[in-house]
C-alpha positions as CSV (number, residue, x, y, z in Angstrom):
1,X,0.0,0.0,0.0
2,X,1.1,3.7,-1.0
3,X,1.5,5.9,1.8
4,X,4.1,8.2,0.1
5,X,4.7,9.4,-3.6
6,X,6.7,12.2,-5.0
7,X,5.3,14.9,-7.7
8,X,8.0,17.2,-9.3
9,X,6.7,17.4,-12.6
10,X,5.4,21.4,-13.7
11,X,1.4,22.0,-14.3
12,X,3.2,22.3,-18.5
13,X,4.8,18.8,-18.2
14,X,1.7,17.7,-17.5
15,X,-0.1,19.1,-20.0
16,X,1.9,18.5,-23.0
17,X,2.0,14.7,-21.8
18,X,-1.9,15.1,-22.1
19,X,-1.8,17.1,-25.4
20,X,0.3,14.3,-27.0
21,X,-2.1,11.7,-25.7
22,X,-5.0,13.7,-27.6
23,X,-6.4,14.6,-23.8
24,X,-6.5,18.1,-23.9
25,X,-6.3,18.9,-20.2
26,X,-8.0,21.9,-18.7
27,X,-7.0,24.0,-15.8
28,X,-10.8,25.2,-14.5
29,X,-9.2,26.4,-11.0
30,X,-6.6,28.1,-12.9
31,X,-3.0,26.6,-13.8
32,X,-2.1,25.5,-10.1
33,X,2.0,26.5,-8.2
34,X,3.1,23.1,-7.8
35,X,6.6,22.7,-5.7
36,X,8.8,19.4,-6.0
37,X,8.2,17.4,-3.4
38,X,7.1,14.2,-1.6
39,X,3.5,13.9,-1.0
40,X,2.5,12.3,2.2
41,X,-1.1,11.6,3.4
42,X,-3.6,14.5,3.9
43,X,-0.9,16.8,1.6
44,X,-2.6,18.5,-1.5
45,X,-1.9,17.1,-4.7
46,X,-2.5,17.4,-8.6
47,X,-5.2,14.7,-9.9
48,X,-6.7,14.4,-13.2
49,X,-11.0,14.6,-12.9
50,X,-12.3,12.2,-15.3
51,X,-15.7,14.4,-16.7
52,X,-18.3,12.6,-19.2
53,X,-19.5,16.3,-21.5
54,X,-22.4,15.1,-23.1
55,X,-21.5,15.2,-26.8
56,X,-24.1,16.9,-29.3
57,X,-27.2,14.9,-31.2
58,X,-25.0,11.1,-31.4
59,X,-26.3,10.7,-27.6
60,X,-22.9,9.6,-26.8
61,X,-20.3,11.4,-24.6
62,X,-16.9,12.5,-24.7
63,X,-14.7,12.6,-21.9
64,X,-12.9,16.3,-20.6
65,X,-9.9,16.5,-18.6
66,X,-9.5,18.8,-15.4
67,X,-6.4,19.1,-13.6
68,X,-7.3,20.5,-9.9
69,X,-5.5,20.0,-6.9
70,X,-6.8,17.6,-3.9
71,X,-6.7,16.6,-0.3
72,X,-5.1,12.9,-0.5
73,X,-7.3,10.9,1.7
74,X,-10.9,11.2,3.4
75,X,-12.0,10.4,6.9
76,X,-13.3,7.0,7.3
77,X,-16.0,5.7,9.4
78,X,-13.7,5.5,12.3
79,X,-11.7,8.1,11.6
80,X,-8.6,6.8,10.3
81,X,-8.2,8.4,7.0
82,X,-8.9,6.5,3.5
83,X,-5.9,7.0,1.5
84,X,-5.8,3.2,-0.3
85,X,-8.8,1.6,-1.3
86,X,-8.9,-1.8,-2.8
87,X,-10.4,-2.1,-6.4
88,X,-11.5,-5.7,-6.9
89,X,-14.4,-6.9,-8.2
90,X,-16.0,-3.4,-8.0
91,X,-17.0,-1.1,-10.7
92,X,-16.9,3.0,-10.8
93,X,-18.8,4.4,-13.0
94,X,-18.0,8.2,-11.7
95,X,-15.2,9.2,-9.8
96,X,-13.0,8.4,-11.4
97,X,-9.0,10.4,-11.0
98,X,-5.5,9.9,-12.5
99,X,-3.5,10.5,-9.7
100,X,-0.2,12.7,-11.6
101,X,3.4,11.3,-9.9
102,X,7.1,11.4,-10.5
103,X,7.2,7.8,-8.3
104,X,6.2,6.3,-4.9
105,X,7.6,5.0,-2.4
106,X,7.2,1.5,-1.0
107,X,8.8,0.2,2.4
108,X,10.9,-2.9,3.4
109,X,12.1,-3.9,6.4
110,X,15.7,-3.0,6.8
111,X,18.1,-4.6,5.1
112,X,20.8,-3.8,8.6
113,X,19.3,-5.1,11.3
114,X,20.7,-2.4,13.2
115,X,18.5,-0.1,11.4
116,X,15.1,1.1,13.3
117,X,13.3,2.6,9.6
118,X,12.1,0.6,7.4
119,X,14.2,1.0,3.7
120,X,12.4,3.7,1.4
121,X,12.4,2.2,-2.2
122,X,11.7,4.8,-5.0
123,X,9.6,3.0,-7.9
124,X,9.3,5.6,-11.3
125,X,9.5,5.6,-14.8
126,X,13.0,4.8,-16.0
127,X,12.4,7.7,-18.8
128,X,11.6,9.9,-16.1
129,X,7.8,10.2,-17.6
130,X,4.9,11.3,-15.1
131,X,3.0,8.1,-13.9
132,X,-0.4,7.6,-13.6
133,X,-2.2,6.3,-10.4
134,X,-5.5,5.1,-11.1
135,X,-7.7,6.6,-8.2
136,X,-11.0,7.9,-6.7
137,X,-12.1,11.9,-6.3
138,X,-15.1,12.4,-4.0
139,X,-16.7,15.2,-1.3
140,X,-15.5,14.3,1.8
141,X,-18.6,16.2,4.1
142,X,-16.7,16.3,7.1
143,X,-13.9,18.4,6.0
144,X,-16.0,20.3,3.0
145,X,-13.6,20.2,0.5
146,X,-12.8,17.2,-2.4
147,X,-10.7,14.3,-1.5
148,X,-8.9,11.5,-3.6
149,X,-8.1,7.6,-2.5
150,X,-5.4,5.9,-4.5
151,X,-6.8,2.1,-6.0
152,X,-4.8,-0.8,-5.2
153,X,-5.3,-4.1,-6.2
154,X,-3.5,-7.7,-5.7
């Protein structure tokens, strides 16, 4: 399970990586002041709203873009907050987020047992290219504001 990712990428990387995927992405917040960094739970962070735009008379619809910036993680029933949530065997129909990182972070028990942390492995694209989480944007009441849950799976 993610608990830690890094973002260093600039609100243009980003774009252009959309534009040359043919997913022209918006800024409707305006173009956000992103600084390098590792994002930890509860931190703001850049996601990618999936919205269905009804297209014209074909009844079909056509997806839009919106880059926005988001509380990682909602309370949960007992308070603990939802940053991970497992994706099997369910469907989302809405919701739906691309959660924009440079890499995360997973944790292994150290490799000298003299060693208290846990070992931080970096995991990223070996281009350097902007990963894609796959993840879920929702109101989270209690705190009045959006929040986003990374999907994990097996």
């Amino acid at each position: 399970m993610c608990n830690l990712y890094t973002q260093t990428s600039a609100p243009e990387a980003m774009r252009q990586l959309f534009a040359r995927l043919q997913m022209p992405l918006g800024f409707p917040e305006g173009i956000p002041n992103l600084q390098p960094r590792d994002i930890a739970i509860t931190d703001p962070a850049p996601i990618v709203r999936v919205i269905l735009a009804q297209a014209g008379t074909s009844g079909g619809s056509s997806p839009a873009y919106e880059l926005v910036v988001r509380r990682w993680s909602w309370p949960g029933p007992n308070g603990k907050p939802v940053y991970n949530f497992r994706s099997d065997g369910r469907e989302f129909g809405s919701g739906r987020c691309l959660i924009l990182a440079d890499g995360f972070y997973e944790f292994t028990a150290p490799t000298d047992p003299r060693q208290k942390r846990k070992d931080r492995w970096l995991f990223s694209d070996p281009d350097g290219e902007i990963l894609g989480i796959a993840g879920l944007v929702r109101g989270a009441p209690t705190l009045g504001v959006e929040a986003f849950t990374m999907l994990t799976t097996e």
